[in-house]
ZAMILO-896900 format. One line per field, with one value per atom (N, C-alpha, C): atom name; residue in one letter; x, y negated, z. Coordinates in pm, 1 decimal, padded with zeros to 6 digits. Layout:
<atoms>
atome <- c(CA,...)
residu <- c(A,...)
x <- c(X,...)
y <- c(Y,...)
z <- c(Z,...)
</atoms>
This chain:
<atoms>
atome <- c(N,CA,C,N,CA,C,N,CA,C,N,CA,C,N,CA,C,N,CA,C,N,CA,C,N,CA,C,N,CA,C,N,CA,C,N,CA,C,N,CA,C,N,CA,C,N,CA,C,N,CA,C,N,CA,C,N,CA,C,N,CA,C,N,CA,C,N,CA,C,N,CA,C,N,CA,C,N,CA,C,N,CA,C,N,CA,C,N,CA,C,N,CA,C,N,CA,C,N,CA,C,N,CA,C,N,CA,C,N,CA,C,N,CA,C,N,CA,C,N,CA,C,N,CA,C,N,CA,C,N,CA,C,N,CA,C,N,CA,C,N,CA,C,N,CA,C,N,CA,C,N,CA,C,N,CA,C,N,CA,C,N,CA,C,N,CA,C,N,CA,C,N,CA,C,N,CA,C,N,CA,C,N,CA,C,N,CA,C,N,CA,C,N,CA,C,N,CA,C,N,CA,C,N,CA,C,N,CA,C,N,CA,C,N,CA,C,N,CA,C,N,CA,C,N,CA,C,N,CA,C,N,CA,C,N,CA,C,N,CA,C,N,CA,C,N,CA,C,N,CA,C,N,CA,C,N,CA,C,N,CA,C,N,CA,C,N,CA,C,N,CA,C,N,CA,C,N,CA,C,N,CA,C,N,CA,C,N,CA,C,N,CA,C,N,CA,C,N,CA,C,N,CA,C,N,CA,C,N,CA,C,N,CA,C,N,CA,C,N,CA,C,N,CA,C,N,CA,C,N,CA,C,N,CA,C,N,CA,C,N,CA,C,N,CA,C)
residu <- c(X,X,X,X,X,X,X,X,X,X,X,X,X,X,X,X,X,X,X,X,X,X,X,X,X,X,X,X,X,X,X,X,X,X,X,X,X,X,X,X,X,X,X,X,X,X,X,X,X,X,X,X,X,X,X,X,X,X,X,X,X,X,X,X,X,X,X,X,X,X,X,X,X,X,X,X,X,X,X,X,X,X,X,X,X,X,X,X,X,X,X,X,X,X,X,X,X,X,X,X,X,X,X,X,X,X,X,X,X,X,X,X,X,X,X,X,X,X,X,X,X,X,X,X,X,X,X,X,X,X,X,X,X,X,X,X,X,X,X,X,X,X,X,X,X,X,X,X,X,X,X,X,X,X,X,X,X,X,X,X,X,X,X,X,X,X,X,X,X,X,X,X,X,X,X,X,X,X,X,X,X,X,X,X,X,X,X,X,X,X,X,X,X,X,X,X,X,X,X,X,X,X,X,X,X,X,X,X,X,X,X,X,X,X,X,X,X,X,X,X,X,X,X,X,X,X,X,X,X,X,X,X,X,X,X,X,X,X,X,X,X,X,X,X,X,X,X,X,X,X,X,X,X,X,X,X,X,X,X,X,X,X,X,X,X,X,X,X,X,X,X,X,X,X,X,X,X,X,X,X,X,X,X,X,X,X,X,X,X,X,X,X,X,X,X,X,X)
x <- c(04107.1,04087.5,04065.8,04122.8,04101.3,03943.0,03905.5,03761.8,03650.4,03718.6,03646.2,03644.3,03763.6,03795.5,03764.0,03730.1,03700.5,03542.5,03475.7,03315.7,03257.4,03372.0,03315.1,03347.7,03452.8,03480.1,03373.0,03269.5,03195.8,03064.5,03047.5,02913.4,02926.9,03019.3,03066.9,03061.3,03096.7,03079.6,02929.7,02855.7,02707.7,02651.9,02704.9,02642.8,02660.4,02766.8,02843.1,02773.8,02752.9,02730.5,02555.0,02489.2,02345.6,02299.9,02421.8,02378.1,02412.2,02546.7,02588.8,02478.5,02403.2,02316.5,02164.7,02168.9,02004.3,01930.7,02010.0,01964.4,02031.4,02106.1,02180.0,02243.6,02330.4,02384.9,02522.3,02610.4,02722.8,02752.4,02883.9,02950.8,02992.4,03061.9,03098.9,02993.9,02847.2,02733.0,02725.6,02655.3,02591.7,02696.8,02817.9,02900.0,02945.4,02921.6,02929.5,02951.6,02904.8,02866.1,02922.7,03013.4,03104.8,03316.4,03256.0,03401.6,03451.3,03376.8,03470.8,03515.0,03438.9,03521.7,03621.1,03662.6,03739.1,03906.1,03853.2,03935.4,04010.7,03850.4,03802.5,03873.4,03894.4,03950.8,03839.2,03824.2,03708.4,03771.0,03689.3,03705.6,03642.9,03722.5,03695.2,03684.9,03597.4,03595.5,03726.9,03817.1,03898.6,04041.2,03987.1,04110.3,04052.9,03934.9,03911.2,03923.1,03930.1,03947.8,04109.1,04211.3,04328.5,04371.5,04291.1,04313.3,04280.9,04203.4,04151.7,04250.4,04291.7,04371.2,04518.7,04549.6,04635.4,04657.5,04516.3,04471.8,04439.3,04433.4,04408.1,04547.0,04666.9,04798.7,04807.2,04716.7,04724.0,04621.6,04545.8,04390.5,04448.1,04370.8,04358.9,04363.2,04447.1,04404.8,04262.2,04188.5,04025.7,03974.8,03965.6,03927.9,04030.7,04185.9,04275.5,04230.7,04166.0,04153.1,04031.5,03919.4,03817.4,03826.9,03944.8,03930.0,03978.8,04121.2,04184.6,04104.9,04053.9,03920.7,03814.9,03741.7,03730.5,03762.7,03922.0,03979.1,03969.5,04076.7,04118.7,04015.4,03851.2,03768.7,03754.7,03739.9,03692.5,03740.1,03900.5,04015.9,03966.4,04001.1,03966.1,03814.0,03717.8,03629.0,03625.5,03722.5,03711.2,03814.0,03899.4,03967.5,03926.6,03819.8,03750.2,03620.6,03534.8,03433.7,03485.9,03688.4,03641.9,03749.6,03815.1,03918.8,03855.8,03806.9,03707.4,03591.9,03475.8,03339.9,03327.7,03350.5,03336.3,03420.9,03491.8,03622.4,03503.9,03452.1,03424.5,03305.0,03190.1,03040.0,03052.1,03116.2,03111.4,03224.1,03364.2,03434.5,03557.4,03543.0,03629.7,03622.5,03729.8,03731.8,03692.0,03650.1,03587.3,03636.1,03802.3,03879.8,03902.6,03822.7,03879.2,03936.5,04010.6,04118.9,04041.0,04021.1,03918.2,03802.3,03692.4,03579.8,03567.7)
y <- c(08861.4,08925.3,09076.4,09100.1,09291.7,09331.9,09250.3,09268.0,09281.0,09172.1,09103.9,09259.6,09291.1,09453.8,09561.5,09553.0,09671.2,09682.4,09545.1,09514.5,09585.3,09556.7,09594.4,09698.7,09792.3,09891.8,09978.0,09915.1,10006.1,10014.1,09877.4,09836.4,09920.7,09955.2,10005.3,10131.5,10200.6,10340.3,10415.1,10308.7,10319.3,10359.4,10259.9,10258.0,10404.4,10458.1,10512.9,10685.6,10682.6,10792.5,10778.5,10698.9,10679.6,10754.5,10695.4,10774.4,10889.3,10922.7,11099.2,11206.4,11160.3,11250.3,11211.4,11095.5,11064.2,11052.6,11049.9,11041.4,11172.8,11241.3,11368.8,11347.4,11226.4,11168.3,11217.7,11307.1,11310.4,11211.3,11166.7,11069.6,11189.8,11268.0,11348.5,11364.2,11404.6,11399.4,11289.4,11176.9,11057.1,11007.6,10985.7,10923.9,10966.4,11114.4,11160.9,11133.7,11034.4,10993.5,10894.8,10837.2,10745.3,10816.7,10971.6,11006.1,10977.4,10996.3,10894.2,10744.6,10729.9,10568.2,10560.9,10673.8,10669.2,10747.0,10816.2,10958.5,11046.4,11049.6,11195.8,11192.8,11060.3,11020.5,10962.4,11011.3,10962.6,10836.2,10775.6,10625.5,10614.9,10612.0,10602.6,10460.4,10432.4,10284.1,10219.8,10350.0,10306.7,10251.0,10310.2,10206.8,10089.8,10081.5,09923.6,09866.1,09884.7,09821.9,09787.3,09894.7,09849.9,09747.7,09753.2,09666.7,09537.4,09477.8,09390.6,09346.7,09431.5,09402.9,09338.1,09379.7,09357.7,09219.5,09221.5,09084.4,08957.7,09006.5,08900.7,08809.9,08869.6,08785.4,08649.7,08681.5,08578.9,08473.1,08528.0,08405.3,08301.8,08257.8,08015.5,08097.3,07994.3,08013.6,08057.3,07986.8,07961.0,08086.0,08178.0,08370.4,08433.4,08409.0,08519.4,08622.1,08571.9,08620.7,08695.4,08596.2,08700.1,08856.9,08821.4,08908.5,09066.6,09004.7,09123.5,09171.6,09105.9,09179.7,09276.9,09236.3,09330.5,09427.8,09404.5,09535.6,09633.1,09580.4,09672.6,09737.6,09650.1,09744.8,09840.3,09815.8,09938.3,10059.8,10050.8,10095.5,10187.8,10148.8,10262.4,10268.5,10246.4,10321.5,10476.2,10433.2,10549.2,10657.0,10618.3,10742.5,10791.2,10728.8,10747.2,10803.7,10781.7,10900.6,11016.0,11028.7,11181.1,11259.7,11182.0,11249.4,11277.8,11234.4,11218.3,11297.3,11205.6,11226.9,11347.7,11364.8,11462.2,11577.3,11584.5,11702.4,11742.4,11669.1,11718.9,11788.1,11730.7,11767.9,11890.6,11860.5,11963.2,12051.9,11999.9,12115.4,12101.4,11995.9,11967.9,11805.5,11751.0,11581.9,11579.9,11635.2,11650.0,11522.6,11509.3,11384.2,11441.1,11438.7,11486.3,11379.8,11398.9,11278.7,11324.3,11462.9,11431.6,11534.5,11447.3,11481.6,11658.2)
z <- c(07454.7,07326.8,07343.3,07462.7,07474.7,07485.0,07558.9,07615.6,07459.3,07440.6,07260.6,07193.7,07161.9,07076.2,07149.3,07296.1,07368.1,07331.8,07377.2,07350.9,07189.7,07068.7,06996.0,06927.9,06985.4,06939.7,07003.8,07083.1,07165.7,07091.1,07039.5,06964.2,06874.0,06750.1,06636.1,06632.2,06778.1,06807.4,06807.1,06908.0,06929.4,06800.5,06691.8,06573.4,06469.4,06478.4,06459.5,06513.6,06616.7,06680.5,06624.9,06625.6,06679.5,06476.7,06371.2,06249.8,06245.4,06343.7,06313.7,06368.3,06440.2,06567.9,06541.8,06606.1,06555.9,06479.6,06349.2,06195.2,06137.5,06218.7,06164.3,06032.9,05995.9,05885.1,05925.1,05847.4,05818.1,05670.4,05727.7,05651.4,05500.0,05479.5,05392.2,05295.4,05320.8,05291.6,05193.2,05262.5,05301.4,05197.2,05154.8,05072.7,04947.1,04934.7,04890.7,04701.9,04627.6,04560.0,04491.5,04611.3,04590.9,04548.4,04544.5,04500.1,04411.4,04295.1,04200.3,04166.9,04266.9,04259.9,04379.0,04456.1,04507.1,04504.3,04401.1,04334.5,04397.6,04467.7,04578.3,04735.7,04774.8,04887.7,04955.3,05114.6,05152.2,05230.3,05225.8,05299.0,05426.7,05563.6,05671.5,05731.4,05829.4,05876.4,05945.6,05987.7,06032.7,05931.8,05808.0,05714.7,05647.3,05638.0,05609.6,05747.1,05883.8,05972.2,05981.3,05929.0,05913.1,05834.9,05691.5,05650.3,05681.2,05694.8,05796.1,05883.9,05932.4,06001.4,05948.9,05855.4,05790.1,05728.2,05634.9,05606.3,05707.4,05833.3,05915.0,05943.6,05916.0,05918.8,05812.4,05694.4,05599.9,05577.0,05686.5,05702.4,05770.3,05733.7,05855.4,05956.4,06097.8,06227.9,06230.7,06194.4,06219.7,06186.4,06121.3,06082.8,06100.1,06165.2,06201.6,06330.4,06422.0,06546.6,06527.3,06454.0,06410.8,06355.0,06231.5,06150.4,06238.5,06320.6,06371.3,06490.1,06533.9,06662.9,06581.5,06480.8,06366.4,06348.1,06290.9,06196.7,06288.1,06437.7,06510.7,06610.8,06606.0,06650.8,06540.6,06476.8,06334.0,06316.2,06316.3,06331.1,06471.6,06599.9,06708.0,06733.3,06670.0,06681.2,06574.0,06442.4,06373.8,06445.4,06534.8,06644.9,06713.1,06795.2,06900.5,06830.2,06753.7,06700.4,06633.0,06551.3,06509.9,06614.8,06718.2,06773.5,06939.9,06985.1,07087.2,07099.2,07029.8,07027.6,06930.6,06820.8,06716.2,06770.2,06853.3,06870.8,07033.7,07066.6,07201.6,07161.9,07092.0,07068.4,06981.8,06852.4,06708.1,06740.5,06832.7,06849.9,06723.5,06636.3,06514.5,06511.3,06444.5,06475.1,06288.4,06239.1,06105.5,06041.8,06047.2,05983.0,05839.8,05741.5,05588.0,05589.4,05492.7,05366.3,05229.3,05198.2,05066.6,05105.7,04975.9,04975.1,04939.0)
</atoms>
């Protein structure tokens, strides 16, 4: 299962990095729009990956393992792009909590 969450915390990152840089898409930006339906809290991938995670305790055997390979890629890819990648390139891990 490590390999499973390692594989796709990597895929998730790729993805992740390939809109911050190659499309020059900041998330703050780019979401911008969605503050009031959030009431002005930005929503990072890494807390719907928690949740997910969370929720994966109450699924069938059959989507528990799915779900938490999921969450918890989601989850450390959003550590690993703003604590990592964003802190090394930009020099700031550009983690808002609000918009």
């Amino acid at each position: 299962m490590v390999k499973k969450i390692a594989l796709l915390t990597v895929i998730i990152e790729l993805i992740t990095v390939f809109f911050r840089f190659a499309l020059k898409m900041k998330s703050s930006e780019a979401t911008k729009a969605v503050a009031g339906l959030t009431f002005g809290l930005r929503i990072h991938h890494g807390y719907i990956g928690l949740l997910i995670m969370i929720a994966a305790a109450f699924l069938s055997e059959k989507y528990k393992k799915y779900a938490f390979i999921a969450g918890t890629a989601m989850f450390l890819s959003d550590l690993i792009h703003h604590f990592i990648v964003l802190k090394l390139i930009t020099g700031s891990p550009e983690f808002d909590i609000f918009y």
